[in-house]
C-alpha positions as CSV (number, residue, x, y, z in Angstrom):
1,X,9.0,-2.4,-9.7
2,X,7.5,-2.5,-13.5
3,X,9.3,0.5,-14.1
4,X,7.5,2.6,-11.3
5,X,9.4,4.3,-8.3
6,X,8.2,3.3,-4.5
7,X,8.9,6.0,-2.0
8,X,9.5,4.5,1.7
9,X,7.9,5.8,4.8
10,X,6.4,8.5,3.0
11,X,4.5,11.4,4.7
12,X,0.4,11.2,3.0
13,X,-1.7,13.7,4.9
14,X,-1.4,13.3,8.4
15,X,-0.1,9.9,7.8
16,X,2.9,7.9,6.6
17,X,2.8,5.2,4.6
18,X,5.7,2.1,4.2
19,X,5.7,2.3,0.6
20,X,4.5,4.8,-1.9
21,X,4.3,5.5,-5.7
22,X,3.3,8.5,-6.4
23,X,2.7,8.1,-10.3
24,X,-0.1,5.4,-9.2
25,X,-1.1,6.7,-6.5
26,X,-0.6,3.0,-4.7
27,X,0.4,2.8,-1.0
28,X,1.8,-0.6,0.2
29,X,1.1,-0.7,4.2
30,X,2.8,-3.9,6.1
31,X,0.7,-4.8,8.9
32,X,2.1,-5.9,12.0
33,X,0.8,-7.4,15.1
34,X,0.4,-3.5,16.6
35,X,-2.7,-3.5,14.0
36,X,-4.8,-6.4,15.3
37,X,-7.8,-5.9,17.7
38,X,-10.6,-4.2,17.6
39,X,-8.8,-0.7,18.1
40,X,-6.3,-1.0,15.9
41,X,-8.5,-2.5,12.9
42,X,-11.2,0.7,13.5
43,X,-7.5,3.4,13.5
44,X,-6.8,1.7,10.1
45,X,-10.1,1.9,8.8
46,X,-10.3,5.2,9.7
47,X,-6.6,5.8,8.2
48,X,-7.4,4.1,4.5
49,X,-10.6,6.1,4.6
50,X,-8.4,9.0,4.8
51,X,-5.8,8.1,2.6
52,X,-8.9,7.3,0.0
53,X,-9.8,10.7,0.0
54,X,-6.4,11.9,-1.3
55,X,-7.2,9.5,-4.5
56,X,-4.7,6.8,-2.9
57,X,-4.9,3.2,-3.4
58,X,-3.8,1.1,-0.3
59,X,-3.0,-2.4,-0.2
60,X,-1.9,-4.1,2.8
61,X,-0.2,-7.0,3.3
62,X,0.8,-9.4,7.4
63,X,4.4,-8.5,7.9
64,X,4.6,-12.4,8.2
65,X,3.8,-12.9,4.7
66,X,6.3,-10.3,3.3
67,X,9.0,-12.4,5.9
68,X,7.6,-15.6,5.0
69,X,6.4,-15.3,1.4
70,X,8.1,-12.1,-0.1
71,X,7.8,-13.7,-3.7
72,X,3.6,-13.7,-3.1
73,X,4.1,-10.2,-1.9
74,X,6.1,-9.1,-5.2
75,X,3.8,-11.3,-7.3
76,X,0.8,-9.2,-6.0
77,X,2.0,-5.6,-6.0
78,X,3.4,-6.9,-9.7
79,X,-0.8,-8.3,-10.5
80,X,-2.4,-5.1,-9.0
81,X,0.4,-2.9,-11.0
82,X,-1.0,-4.9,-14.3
83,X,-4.8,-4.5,-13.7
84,X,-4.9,-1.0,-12.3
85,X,-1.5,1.0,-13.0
86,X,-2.6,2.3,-16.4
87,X,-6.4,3.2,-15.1
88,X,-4.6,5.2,-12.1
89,X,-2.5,7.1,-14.5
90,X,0.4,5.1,-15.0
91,X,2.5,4.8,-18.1
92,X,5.1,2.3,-19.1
């Protein structure tokens, strides 16, 4: 996307992420009903806290918008590649 390459279910850490770019340091995480309740929310909190740490970006999107809406999926990544990619160390 924009010229960047996105890694799929990519080992971070002690974690694995759906989609990564290394070059911006992004991770794209598709949320699924196995992440709602209390539980689950706290484990992903605890997860992007720790995925923070290694300098990564996450941004997390219901799997039933990327089934439902994939074009508003695209359009965001494509937005948060346009105000943050060159900051994160990004080149075009």
């Amino acid at each position: 996307m924009k010229g960047y390459d996105f890694h799929r279910q990519k080992p971070l850490g002690k974690h694995i992420v759906d989609f990564y770019c290394p070059k911006l340091l992004l991770a794209i995480e598709i949320d699924g009903v196995t992440h709602s309740g209390v539980e689950a929310e706290s484990a992903d909190r605890e997860r992007q806290a720790e995925l923070e740490s290694l300098g990564v970006h996450v941004v997390r999107f219901l799997d039933s918008d990327v089934r439902e809406n994939m074009t508003g999926v695209i359009a965001a990544i494509s937005d948060w590649i346009e105000r943050y990619g060159l900051q994160r160390g990004g080149s075009r």
